[in-house]
N, C-alpha and C positions, 0 to 999 in steps of 0.2 A: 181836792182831787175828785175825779168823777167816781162814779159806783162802783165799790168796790169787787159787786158781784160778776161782774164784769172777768174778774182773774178768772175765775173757773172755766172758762172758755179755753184757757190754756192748754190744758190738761191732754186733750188726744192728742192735739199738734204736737205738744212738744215731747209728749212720750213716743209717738212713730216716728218723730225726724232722729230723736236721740237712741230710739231703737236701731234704726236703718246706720246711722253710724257706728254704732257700737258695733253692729254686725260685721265690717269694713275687718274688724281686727278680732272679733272674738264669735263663735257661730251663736246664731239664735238659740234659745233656748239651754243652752252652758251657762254653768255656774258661774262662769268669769261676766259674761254677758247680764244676766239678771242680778248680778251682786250689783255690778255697774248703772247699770240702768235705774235699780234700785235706790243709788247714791244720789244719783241726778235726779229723779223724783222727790227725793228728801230735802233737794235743796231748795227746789220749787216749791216744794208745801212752805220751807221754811220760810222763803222770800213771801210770799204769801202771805203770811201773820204776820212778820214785819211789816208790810206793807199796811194792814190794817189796825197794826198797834199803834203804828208812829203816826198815822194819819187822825186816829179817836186822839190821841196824847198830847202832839204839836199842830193842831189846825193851823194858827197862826205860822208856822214855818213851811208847811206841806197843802196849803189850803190854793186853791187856785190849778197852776200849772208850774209846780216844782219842778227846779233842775235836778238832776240826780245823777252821781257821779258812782259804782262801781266797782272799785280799786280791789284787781285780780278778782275779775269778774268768774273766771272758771266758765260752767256749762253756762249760763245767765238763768241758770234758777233763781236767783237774789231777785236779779236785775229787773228780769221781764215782767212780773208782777206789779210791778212800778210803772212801767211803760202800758197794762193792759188797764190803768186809772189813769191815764192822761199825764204822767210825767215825763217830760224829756227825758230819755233813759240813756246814760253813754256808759259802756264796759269797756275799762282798760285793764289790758295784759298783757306779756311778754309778748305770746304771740296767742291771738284773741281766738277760739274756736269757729269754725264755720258752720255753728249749727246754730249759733244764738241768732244771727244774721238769717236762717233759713226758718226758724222757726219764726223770728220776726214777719218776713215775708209772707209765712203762712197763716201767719194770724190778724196778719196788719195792724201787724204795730211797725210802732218807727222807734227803733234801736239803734243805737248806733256804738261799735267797737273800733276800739284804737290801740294801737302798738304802743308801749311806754313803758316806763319804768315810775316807781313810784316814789323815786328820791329827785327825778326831774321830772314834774306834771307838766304836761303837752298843754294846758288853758291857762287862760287868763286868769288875774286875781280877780275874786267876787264870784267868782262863776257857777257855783252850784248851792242850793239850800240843804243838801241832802249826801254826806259821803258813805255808801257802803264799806266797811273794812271788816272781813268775814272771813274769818282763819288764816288769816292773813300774817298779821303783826307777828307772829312765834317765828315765823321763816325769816326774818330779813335781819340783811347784817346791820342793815344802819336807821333801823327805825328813827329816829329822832331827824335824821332828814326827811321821811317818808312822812313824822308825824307835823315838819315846819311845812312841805306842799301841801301836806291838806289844809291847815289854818291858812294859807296863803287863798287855795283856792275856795272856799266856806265863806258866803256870802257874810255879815254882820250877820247873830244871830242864830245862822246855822247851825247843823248838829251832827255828829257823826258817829255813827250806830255800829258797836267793834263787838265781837265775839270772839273769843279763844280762850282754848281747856285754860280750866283753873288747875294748876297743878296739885294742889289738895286734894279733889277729886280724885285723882289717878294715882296719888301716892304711893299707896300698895297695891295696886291692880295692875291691869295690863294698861299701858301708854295709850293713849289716843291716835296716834297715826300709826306704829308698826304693830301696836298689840301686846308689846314683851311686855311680862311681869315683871315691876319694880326699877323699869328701866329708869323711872324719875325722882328714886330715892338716891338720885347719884346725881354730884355736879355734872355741870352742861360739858363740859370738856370731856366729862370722863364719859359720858353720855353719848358723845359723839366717836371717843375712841374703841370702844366696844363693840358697838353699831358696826363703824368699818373697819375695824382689826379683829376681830373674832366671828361678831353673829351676821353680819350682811358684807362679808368681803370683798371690797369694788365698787358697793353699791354706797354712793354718799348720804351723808346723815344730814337729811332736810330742812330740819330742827333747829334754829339757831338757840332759843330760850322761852320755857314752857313758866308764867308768869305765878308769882305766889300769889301777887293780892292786885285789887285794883287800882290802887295806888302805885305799883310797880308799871300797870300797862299804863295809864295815864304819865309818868314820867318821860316815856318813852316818845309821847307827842304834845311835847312842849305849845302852849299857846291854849289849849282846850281845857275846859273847866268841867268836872263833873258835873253830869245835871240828874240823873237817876242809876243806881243800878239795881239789878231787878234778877232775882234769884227763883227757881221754882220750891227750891230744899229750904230755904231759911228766909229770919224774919232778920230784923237789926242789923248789929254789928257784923255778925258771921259771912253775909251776901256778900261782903267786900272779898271775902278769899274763897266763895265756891257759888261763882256769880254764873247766870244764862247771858245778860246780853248788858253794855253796860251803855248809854249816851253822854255822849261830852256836847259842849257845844262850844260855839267861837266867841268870845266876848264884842 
């Protein structure tokens, strides 16, 4: 991939387009607005060091001009960091945001977002070296469909780079996405009935299943092989149940 220092260029663009929208719904300078914005920057840093961990790590897979696929792309903080090194960059998602496309514009890159679901992927088999899957997996009902399109669409080779809470982690603290203490010392069911029959009433519980170990998220996407997981807290055995970011790849 081309020079990496090149991502940094992002930075203004995408924080006034994703300011200017934020604005649309929440006023400048409100806490709703800078919490948010906040988020979307974070994702962007994160997409960023992704981009330049897997590129020092897998030359061989990301060397040249890699495809790079996305999946529930969100703001395209992952995505766009990918696209500002020379990789064909596609964001699929339910319904794909219109800032990732406007920051593209503005930065010139070439991005490209697509409507889909990720138990039926809109490409062809072989089609990308590279699948983002970034908080993703814990929401979906039918992961193991979602984990046979990626191996479908994962060139020979390829690798696909997944993140989500370790549920260790969070075990006695506040959960990861709504915050409540000890929400996830309780099964998923009861987990979910809580959420919308007591503490969020009406409001659905997003959560399908927050993973124990890495062995559990890998079952989930059948065909991929572990190839490293990589923990900032632990060395050895431990990283499998309180991991940062784990790679599989396709045989």
């Amino acid at each position: 991939m081309a020079d990496l220092e090149r991502g940094s260029e992002l930075d203004a663009v995408f924080r006034r387009v994703n300011a200017e929208h934020l604005a649309r719904s929440f006023p400048a300078g409100s806490a709703n607005h800078e919490h948010r914005l906040e988020f979307a920057l974070g994702r962007l840093r994160e997409g960023r060091r992704a981009a330049e961990y897997l590129a020092r790590r897998y030359p061989e897979v990301l060397g040249g001009e890699p495809a790079v696929l996305d999946l529930g792309c969100g703001n395209g903080g992952m995505l766009l960091p990918f696209a500002a090194v020379g990789a064909r960059a596609v964001g699929l998602d339910l319904d794909p945001r219109p800032e990732i496309g406007a920051v593209g514009r503005a930065a010139g890159l070439a991005v490209e977002t697509v409507a889909g679901r990720g138990e039926a992927l809109p490409f062809a088999d072989d089609s990308f070296d590279l699948v983002l899957f970034v908080e993703t997996v814990e929401h979906l009902e039918a992961p193991r469909r979602t984990g046979r399109e990626i191996v479908r669409v994962l060139r020979p080779g390829g690798i696909c780079y997944i993140t989500t809470p370790p549920r260790l982690r969070f075990l006695f603290g506040r959960d990861p996405h709504y915050g409540l203490p000890g929400l996830l010392l309780l099964p998923d069911a009861l987990q979910r009935r809580l959420f919308e029959g007591l503490l969020r009433r009406g409001e659905p519980y997003a959560v399908t299943h927050t993973f124990w170990s890495v062995a559990g998220v890998l079952r989930s996407l059948p065909g991929l092989e572990l190839a490293e997981v990589t923990s900032k807290h632990w060395a050895g055995p431990l990283r499998r149940f309180d991991w940062d970011w784990i790679v599989a790849s396709k045989a």
